[in-house]
C-alpha positions as CSV (number, residue, x, y, z in Angstrom):
1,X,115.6,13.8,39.6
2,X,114.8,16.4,42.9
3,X,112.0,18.7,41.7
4,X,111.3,21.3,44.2
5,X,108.8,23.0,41.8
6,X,107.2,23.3,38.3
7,X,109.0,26.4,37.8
8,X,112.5,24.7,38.5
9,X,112.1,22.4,35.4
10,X,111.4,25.8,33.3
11,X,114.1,27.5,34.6
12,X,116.9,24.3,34.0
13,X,114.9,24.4,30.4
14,X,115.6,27.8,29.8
15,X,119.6,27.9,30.8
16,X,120.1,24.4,28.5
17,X,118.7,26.2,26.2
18,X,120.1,29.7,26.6
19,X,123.3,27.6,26.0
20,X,122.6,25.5,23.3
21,X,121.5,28.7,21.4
22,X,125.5,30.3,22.1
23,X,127.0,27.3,20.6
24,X,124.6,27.2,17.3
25,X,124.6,31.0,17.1
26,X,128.7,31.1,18.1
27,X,127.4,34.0,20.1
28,X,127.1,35.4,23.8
29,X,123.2,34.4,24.2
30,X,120.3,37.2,25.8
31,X,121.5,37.1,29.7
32,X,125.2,37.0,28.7
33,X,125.5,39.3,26.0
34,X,126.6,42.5,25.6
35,X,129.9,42.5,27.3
36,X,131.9,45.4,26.8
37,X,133.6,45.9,23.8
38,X,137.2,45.0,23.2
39,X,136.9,42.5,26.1
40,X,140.3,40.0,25.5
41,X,139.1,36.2,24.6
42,X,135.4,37.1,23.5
43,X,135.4,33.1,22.0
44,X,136.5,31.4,25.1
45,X,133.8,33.7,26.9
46,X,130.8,32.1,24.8
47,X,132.1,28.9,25.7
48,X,132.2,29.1,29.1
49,X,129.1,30.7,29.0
50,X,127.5,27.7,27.1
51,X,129.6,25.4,29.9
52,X,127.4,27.3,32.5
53,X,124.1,27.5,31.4
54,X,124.3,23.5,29.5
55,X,126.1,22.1,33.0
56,X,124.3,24.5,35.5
57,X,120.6,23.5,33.4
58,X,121.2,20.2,33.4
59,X,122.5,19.8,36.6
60,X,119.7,21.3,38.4
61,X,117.4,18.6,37.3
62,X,119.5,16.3,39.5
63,X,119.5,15.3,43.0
64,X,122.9,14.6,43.0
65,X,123.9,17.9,41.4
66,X,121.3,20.2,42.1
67,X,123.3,21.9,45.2
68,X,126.5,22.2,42.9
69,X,124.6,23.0,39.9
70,X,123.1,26.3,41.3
71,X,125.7,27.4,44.0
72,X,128.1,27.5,40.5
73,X,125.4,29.4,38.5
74,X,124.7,31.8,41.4
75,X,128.4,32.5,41.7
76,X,128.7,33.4,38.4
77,X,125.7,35.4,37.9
78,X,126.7,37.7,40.9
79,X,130.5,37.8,39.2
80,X,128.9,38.4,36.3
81,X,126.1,41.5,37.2
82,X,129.4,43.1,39.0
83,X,131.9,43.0,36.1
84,X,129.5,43.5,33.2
85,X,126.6,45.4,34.7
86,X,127.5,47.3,37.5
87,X,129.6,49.2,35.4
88,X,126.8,50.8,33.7
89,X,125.2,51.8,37.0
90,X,127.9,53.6,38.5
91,X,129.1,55.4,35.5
92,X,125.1,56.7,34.6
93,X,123.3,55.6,38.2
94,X,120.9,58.2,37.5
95,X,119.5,56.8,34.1
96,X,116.7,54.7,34.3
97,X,118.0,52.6,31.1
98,X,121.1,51.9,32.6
99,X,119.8,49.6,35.4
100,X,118.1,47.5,32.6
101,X,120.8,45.2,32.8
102,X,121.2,44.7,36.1
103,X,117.6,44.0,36.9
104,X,117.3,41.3,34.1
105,X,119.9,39.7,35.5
106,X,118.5,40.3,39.2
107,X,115.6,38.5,38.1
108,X,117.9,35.2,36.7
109,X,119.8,35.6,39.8
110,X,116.8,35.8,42.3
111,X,115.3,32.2,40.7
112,X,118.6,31.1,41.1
113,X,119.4,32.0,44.5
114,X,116.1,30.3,45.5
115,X,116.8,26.9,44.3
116,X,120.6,27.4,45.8
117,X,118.6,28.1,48.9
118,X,116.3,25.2,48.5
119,X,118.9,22.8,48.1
120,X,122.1,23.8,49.7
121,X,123.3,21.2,52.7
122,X,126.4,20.1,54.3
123,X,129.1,22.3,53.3
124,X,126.4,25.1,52.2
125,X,124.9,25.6,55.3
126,X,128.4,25.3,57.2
127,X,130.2,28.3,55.2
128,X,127.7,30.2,53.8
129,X,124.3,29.7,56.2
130,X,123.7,33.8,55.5
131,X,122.6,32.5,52.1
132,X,121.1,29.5,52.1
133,X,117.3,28.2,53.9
134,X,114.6,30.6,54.9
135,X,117.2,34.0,54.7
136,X,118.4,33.0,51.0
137,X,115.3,33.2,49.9
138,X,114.7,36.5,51.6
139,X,117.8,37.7,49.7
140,X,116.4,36.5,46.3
141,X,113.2,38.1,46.8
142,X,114.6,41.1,47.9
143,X,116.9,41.3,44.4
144,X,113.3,40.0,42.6
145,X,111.2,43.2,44.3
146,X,113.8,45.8,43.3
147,X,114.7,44.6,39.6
148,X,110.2,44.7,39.5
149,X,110.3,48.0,40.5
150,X,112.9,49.1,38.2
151,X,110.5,47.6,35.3
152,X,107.6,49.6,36.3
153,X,109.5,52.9,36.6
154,X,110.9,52.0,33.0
155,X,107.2,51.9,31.7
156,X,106.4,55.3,32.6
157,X,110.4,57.1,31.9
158,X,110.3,55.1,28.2
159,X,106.4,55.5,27.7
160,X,106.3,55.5,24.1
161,X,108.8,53.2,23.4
162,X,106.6,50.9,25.8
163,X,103.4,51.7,24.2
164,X,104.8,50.5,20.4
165,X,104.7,47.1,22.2
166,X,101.1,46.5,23.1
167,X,99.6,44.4,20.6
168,X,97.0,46.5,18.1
169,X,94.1,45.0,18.8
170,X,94.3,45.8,22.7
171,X,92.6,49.4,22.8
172,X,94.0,52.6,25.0
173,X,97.5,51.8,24.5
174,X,99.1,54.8,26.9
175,X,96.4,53.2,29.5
176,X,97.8,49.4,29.5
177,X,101.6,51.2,29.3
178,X,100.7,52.9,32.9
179,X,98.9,49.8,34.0
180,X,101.5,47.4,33.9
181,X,104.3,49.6,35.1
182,X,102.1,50.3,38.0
183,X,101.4,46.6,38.1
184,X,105.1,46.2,38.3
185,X,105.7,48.9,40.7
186,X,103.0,47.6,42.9
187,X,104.4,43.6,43.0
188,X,107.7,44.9,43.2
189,X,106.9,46.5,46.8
190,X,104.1,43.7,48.0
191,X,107.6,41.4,48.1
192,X,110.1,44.0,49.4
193,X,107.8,44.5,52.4
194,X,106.0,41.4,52.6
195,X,101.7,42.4,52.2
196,X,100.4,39.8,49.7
197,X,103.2,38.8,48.4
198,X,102.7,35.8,47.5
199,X,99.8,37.0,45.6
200,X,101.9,39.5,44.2
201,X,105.2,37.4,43.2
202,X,102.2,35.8,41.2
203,X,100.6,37.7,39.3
204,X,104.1,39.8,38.4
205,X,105.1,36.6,37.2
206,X,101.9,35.6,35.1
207,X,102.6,39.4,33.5
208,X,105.7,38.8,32.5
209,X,104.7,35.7,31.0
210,X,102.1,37.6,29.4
211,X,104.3,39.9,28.4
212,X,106.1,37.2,26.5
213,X,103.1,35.1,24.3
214,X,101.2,38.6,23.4
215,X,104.5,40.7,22.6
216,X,107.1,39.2,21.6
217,X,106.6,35.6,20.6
218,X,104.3,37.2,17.8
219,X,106.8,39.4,16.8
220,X,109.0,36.7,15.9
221,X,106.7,34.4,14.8
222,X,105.3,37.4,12.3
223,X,109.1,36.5,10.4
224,X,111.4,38.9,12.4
225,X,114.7,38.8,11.1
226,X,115.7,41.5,13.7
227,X,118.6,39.8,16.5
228,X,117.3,43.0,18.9
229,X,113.9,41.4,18.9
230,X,115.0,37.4,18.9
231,X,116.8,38.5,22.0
232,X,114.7,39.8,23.7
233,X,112.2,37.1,23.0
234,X,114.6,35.3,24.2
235,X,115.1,36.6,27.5
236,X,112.1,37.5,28.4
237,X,111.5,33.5,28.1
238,X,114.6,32.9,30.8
239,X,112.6,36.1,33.0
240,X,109.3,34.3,32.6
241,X,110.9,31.1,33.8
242,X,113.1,32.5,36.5
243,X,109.7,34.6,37.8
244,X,107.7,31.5,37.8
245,X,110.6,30.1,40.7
246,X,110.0,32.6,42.6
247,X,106.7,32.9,42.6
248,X,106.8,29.2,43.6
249,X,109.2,30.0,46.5
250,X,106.1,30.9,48.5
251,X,104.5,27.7,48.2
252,X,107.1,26.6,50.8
253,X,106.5,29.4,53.2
C-alpha cells in the first residue's frame, strides 16, 4: 500500500463505497446523480459510474495503481462537472443554487487532484507537469477555496432553509447559520490567497465534518426514509473525506 495521508484512506473509502451503494441501490449514487433527464443509456451510466468509483477507490490504496487510479478519477470528474454541471451554470450563472453542483463536485475533484499530484511520475510529469507536483496542488486548492466560498454565500442567500438544519438543542439558530457561512467564506479566501491556510483548509474541513455527525447522520439515524436526505448524508460523507485530503495537502508544504 502507498499512504500519503490519513485522509487518502477516507477518501479511497468513500468512492468504494459511493460505488458499492449504485450497484445495491441500481442507482446513480450522491456525486453522480442527477444527470439530466432523458440522457440515452441511464443503466450503462450507473455502471460505469460504479466501475469508477470501486476501481478508482480501490486503486488508490495501491502503490502500483495509485498514479492510474486517480489520473482516471480526475479525468472523469472534470468530464463529468463539464457535461453535467456546467450546464446549470451557464444557463442560470447568476443563481446561487445553481453552482451547488459544481462546487460539490469541485470539492471531490480538488481531493482528487491532490493525490494525482502527489503521485503522478514518469509519463505524468512528462505530458502533463502543469498538473502534477507543487502546481497541481495549487490547482486543487484553488478549485477547494472557490467551491468554500460558494458554501458560505449559500448560507446567507438560503438562510432559512439553512437555519432548519441546526440541530435544536444548539441556541440562536440565524446566529450559527451566519457563523458558518462566514466561517466558510473566510477559509475559502485564507487558501485562494494563501494567509493561514493551512489553518484554514483545517478547520473548513473539521466543519464540514461537523456538519456531517451533528446534521445529517442524526437525521438518518432518527429513521429517515427520505432519499433527499440519505443523499446528502451521503455526500456530505465523500465532502468530509475529500476536505480532510486537502487539508492534509499542507502537511507536505
Amino acid at each position: 500500500m502507498r499512504i500519503a495521508s490519513p485522509g487518502q484512506v477516507a477518501f479511497a473509502a468513500a468512492m468504494i463505497a459511493l460505488g458499492i451503494l449504485g450497484l445495491a441501490r441500481d442507482y446513480l449514487p450522491p456525486v453522480w446523480d442527477p444527470v439530466p433527464k432523458g440522457f440515452p443509456a441511464q443503466q450503462a451510466l450507473i455502471y460505469l459510474c460504479v466501475v469508477i468509483s470501486v476501481g478508482c477507490g480501490s486503486g488508490l490504496l495501491w502503490r502500483r495503481s495509485a498514479a492510474v487510479a486517480a489520473r482516471v478519477l480526475l479525468v472523469y470528474l472534470l468530464l463529468w462537472m463539464v457535461l453535467f454541471r456546467v450546464p446549470d451554470v451557464v444557463a442560470a450563472p447568476t443563481v446561487v443554487g445553481a453552482w451547488f453542483g459544481v462546487s460539490e463536485i469541485a470539492v471531490v475533484i480538488a481531493a482528487t487532484w491532490v493525490l494525482y499530484a502527489w503521485f503522478a511520475a514518469g509519463w505524468d510529469t512528462r505530458y502533463l507537469g502543469f498538473a502534477t507536483g507543487a502546481r497541481g496542488v495549487r490547482i486543487a486548492r484553488i478549485l477547494y477555496g472557490l467551491a468554500l466560498i460558494h458554501f458560505g454565500l449559500a448560507h446567507f442567500v438560503y438562510l432559512n432553509e439553512t437555519v432548519v438544519l441546526v440541530p435544536g438543542w444548539l441556541p440562536s439558530h440565524v446566529a450559527w447559520a451566519h457563523f458558518t457561512g462566514g466561517a466558510y467564506i473566510a477559509a475559502g479566501v485564507a487558501v485562494l490567497v494563501g494567509v493561514w491556510a493551512r489553518l484554514a483548509a483545517a478547520l473548513a474541513a473539521l466543519q464540514i465534518a461537523g456538519f456531517t455527525a451533528l446534521v445529517w447522520i442524526p437525521i438518518v439515524a432518527a429513521g429517515s426514509k427520505d432519499p433527499f436526505q440519505w443523499s446528502e448524508t451521503i455526500l456530505s460523507c465523500v465532502l468530509t473525506a475529500a476536505a480532510w485530503v486537502v487539508a492534509d495537502s499542507y502537511r507536505h508544504d
